[in-house]
C-alpha positions as CSV (number, residue, x, y, z in Angstrom):
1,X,71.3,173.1,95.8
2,X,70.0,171.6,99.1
3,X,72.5,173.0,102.3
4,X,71.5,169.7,104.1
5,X,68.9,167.4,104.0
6,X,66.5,167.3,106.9
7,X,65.9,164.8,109.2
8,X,62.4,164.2,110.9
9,X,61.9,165.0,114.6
10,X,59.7,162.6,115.1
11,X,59.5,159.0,113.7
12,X,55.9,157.7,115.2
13,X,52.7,159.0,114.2
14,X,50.3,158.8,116.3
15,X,46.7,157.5,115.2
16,X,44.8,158.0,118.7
17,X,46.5,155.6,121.0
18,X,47.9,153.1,117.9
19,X,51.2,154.4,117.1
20,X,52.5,153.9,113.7
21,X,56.3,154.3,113.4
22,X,58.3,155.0,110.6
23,X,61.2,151.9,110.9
24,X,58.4,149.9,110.9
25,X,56.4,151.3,108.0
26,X,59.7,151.3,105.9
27,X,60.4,147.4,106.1
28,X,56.6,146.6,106.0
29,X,56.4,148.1,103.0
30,X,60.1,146.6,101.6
31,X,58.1,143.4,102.1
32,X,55.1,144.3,100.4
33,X,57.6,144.9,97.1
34,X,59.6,141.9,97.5
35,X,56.4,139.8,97.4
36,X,54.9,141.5,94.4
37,X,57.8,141.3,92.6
38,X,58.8,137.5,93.5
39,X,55.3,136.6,93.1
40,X,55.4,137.6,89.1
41,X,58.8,136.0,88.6
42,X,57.5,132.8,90.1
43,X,54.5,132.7,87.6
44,X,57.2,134.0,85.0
45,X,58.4,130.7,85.7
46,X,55.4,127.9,85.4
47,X,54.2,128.3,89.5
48,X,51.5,129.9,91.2
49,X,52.0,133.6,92.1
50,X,50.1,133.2,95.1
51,X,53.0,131.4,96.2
52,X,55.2,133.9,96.9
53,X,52.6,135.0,99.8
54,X,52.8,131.8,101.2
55,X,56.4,131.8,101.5
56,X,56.7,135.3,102.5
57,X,54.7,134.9,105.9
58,X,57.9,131.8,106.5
59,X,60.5,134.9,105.6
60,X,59.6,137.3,107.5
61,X,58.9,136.0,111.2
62,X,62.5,134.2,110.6
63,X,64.2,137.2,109.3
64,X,62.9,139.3,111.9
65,X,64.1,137.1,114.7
66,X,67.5,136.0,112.7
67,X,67.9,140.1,112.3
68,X,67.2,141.0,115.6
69,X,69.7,138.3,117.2
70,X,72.3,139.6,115.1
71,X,72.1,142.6,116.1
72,X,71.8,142.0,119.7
73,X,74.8,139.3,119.8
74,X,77.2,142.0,117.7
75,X,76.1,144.8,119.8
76,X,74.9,143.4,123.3
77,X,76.2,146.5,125.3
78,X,73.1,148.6,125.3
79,X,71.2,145.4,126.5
80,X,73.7,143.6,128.5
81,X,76.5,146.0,129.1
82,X,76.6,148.6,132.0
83,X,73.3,150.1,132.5
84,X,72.1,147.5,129.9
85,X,68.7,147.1,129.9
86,X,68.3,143.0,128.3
87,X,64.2,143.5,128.0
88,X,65.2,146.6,125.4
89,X,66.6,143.8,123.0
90,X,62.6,142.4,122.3
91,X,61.7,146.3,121.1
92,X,62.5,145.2,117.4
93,X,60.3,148.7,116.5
94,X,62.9,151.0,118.3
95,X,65.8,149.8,115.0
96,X,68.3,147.3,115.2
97,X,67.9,144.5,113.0
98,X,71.2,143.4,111.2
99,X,70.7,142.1,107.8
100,X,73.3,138.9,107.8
101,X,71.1,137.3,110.4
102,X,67.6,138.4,108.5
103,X,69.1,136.8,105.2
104,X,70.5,133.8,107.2
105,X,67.1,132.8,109.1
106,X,64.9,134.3,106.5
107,X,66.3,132.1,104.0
108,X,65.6,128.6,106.0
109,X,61.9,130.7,106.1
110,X,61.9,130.3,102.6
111,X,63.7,126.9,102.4
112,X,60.3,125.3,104.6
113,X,57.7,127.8,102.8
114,X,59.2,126.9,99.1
115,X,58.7,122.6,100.3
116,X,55.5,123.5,101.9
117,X,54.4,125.7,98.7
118,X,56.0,122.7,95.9
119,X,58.5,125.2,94.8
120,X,62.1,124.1,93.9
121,X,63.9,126.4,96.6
122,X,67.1,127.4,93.8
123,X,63.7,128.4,91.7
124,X,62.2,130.7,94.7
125,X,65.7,132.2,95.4
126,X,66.1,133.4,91.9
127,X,62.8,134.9,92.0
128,X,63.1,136.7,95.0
129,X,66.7,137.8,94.1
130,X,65.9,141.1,92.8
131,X,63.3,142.0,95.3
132,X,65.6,141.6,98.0
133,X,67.7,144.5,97.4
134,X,64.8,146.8,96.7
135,X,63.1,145.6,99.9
136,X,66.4,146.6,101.6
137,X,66.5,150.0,99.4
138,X,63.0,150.7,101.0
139,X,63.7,149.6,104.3
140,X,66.8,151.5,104.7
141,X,64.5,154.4,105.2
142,X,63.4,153.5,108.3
143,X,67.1,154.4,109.8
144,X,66.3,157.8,108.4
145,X,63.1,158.2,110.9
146,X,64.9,157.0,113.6
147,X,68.4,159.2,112.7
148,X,70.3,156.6,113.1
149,X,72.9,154.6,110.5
150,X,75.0,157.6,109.6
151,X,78.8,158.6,108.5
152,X,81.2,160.6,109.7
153,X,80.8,164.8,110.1
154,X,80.5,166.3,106.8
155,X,79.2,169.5,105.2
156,X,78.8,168.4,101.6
157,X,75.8,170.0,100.3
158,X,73.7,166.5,100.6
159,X,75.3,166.4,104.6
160,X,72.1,164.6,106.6
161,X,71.5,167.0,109.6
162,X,70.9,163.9,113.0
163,X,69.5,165.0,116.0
164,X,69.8,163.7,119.1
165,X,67.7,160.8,119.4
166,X,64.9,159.4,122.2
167,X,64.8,156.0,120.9
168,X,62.5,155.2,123.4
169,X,59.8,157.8,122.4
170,X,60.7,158.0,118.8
171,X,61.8,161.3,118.4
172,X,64.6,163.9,118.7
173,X,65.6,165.3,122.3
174,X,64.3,169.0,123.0
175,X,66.1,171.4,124.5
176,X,65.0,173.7,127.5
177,X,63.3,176.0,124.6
178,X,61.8,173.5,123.0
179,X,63.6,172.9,119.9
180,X,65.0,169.8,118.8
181,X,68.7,169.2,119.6
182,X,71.1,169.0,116.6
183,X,74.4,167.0,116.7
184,X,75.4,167.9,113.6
185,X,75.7,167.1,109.7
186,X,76.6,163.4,108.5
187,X,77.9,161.4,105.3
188,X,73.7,159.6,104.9
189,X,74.9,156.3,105.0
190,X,71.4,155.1,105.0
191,X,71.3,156.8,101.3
192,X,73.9,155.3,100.0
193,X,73.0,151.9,101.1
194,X,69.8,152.4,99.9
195,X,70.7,153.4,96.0
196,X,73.7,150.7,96.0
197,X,70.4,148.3,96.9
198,X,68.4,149.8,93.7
199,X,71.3,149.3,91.7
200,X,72.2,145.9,92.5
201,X,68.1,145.4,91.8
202,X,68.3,146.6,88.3
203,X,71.7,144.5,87.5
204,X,70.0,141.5,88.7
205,X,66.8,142.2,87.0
206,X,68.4,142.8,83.9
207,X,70.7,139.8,84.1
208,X,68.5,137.5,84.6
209,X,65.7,138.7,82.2
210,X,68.5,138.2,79.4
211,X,68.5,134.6,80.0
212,X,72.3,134.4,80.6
213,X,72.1,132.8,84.2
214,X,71.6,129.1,85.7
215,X,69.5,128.2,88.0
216,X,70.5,129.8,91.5
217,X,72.8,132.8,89.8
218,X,70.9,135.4,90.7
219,X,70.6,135.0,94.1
220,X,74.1,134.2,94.0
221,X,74.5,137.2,92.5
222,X,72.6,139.4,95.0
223,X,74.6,137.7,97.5
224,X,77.6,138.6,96.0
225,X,76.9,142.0,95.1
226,X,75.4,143.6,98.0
227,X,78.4,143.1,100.8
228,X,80.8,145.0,98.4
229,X,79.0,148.3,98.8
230,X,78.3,147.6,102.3
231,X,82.0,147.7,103.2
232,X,82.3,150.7,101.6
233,X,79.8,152.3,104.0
234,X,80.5,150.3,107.2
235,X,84.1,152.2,106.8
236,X,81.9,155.8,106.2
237,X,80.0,154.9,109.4
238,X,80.7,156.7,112.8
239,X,78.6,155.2,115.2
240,X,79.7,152.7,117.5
241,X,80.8,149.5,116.9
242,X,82.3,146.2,117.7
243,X,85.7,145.5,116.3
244,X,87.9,142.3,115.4
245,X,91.4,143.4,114.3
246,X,90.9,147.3,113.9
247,X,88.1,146.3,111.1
248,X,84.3,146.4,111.9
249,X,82.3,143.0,113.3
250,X,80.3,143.6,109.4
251,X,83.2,143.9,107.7
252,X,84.7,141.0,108.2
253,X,81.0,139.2,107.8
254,X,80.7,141.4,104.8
255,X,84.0,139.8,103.2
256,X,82.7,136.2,104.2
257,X,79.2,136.9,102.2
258,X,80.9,138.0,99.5
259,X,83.4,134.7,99.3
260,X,80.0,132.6,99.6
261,X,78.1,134.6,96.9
262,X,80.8,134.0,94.8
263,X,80.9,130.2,95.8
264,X,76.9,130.0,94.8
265,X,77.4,132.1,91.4
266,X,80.1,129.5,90.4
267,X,78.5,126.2,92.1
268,X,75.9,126.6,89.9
269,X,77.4,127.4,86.4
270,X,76.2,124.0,85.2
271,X,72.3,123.7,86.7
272,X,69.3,124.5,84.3
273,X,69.0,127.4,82.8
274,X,67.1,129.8,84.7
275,X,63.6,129.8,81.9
276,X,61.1,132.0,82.2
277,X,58.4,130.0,81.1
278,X,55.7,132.4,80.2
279,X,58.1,134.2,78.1
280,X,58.5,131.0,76.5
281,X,55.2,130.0,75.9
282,X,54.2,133.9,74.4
283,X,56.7,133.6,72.0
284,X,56.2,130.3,70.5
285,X,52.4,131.1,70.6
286,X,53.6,134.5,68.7
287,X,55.4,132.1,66.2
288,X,52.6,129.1,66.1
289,X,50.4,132.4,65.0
290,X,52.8,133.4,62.7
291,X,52.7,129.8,61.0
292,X,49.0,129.8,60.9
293,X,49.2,133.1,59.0
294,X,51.9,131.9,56.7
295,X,50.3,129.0,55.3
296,X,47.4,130.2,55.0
297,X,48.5,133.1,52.6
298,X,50.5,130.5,50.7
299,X,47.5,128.4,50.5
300,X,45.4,131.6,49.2
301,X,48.4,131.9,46.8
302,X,48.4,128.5,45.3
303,X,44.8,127.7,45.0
304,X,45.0,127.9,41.1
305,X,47.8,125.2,40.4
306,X,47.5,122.1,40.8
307,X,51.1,121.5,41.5
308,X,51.0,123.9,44.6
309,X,48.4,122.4,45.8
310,X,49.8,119.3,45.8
311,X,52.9,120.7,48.0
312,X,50.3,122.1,50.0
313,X,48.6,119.0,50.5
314,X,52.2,117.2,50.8
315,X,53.1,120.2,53.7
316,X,50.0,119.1,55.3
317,X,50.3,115.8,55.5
C-alpha cells in the first residue's frame, strides 16, 4: 500500500532550449482524444470524420481564451491584486484555465466550426459529449505537474505529497541543501476530478450507444453530470479562493451548470432520435444478406415442385 503518492519536482522538460511542460502536454493530448473519439461518432452518424479536425482547431483557440478569462476574472489577485503582476495573466502554460469559461467559448468554437464544416451543431455536441470528460480526465493531470489543485491535509494512504511550487520556473522550491521543499500531504483533488471525468465518459458512451437518447441528450447529459462531482471537490479543496455567501465562486457556477444541463436533457426529450447511421446501415446490410441467403436455400429446396416454384416465382415477382 502506497504511504503517499509522489509528486514531480519538476513539470518542464527541457529539449535544448524548447521547453516542453507538463500542463501543457496533458491538455494537448486531452485534445488529441476528444478529436479521435468525436471524429468516429460523427462518421457513426452519416458525416465526414475529418470533420471533427476542422471543428477542433475553432474549440480550442476559443476554449483556451474563454478558460483563461475565467480564471483570471474569478481569481484576478495574483494579476491585479497587491503585488499583482497583470502580464502573468497571458502565461496560459504556467496553469489556470477554468473550465466554465473553456466550455462556454469553446462551445460558440464549435457552433461556427460545425456551420463552416455542414454539421447540424445538436449532432456535433452529441458526438463530442463523451470526449469531453475524458479530455478533462487527461488534462486534469497537468495540475498534478504543476502541484497545484489539491484538498485539504490528509494522511490517507493515497495522501498526494505538494511541494512548494516556482510557477514561474516550473518546479518545486529548494531548500539551502538542495532538496525540494515539502508542504505536506493532500486529499488529490486533481484524481478525483479526473476518474469522476472517466466515469461520466463511460455513462455517456454507454447511454447513448443504446439508442435511448434524442438528439442533444448527451451533451446535455455531460453537462449535467459533470458539475455534481465538481462540487464535491471544490468543497475538498484548500487553496485559495473567491467566495459569494461562504460557498466557493465554482460552486455556485457549478449549481447553475447543473440547472442548465438539466434544462438541455429535458428541452430536447422530443428531437430526433440520436441514429447512429453506420450501425444502421451494417445491420440492415447483415439482414439484406441474411435474405439473399434465405431464399436462396428455399429456392434450392423447392426446385423439384412445381407448386414451390410457382410461390417462388410469385415471391419474386
Amino acid at each position: 500500500m502506497l504511504a503517499t503518492i509522489p509528486s514531480p519536482t519538476e513539470g518542464v522538460l527541457w529539449l535544448g532550449p524548447i521547453p516542453l511542460r507538463g500542463y501543457a502536454l496533458c491538455i494537448l493530448a486531452g485534445v488529441v482524444v476528444a478529436t479521435i473519439i468525436a471524429g468516429r461518432r460523427l462518421e457513426a452518424r452519416g458525416y465526414a470524420r475529418d470533420a471533427a479536425v476542422g471543428v477542433v482547431l475553432w474549440i480550442v483557440p476559443f476554449g483556451i481564451v474563454g478558460g483563461r478569462l475565467y480564471h483570471v476574472i474569478t481569481t484576478p489577485q495574483p494579476y491585479f491584486g497587491d503585488n499583482g503582476n497583470p502580464v502573468d495573466a497571458l502565461k496560459v502554460w504556467q496553469g489556470g484555465l477554468g473550465i466554465w469559461g473553456a466550455v462556454a467559448l469553446g462551445a460558440l468554437g464549435a457552433w461556427i466550426g460545425a456551420r463552416r464544416e455542414g454539421v447540424p451543431f445538436a449532432v456535433l455536441a452529441d458526438a463530442i459529449a463523451p470526449g469531453l470528460p475524458l479530455a478533462q480526465a487527461i488534462g486534469r493531470f497537468g495540475n498534478y505537474f504543476n502541484n497545484e489543485l489539491y484538498g485539504r491535509r490528509t494522511d490517507v494512504p493515497w495522501a498526494l505529497e505538494i511541494h512548494q511550487w516556482d510557477s514561474g520556473a516550473g518546479k518545486a522550491v529548494v531548500d539551502s541543501t538542495g532538496q525540494p521543499v515539502v508542504l505536506g500531504t493532500f486529499h488529490p483533488t486533481f484524481l478525483y476530478e479526473a476518474l469522476w471525468c472517466l466515469l461520466i465518459a463511460f455513462v455517456i458512451w454507454r447511454i447513448s450507444d443504446s439508442g435511448r437518447l434524442r438528439r442533444g441528450q448527451a451533451f446535455g447529459l455531460y453537462v449535467m453530470l459533470y458539475p455534481m462531482g465538481r462540487i464535491i471537490v471544490e468543497l475538498m479543496r484548500s487553496d485559495f479562493a473567491n467566495r459569494i455567501l461562504g460557498l466557493r465562486v465554482n460552486v455556485w457556477v457549478s449549481i447553475l451548470v447543473f440547472l442548465l444541463g438539466l434544462g438541455i436533457f429535458l428541452a430536447r426529450r422530443k428531437a430526433d432520435p440520436d441514429v447512429r447511421l453506420a450501425r444502421a446501415g451494417d445491420d440492415s446490410d447483415r439482414g439484406a444478406d441474411d435474405g439473399v441467403s434465405t431464399a436462396s436455400s428455399d429456392t434450392s429446396e423447392t426446385a423439384t415442385s412445381d407448386e414451390a416454384t410457382s410461390t417462388t416465382k410469385d415471391s419474386t415477382d
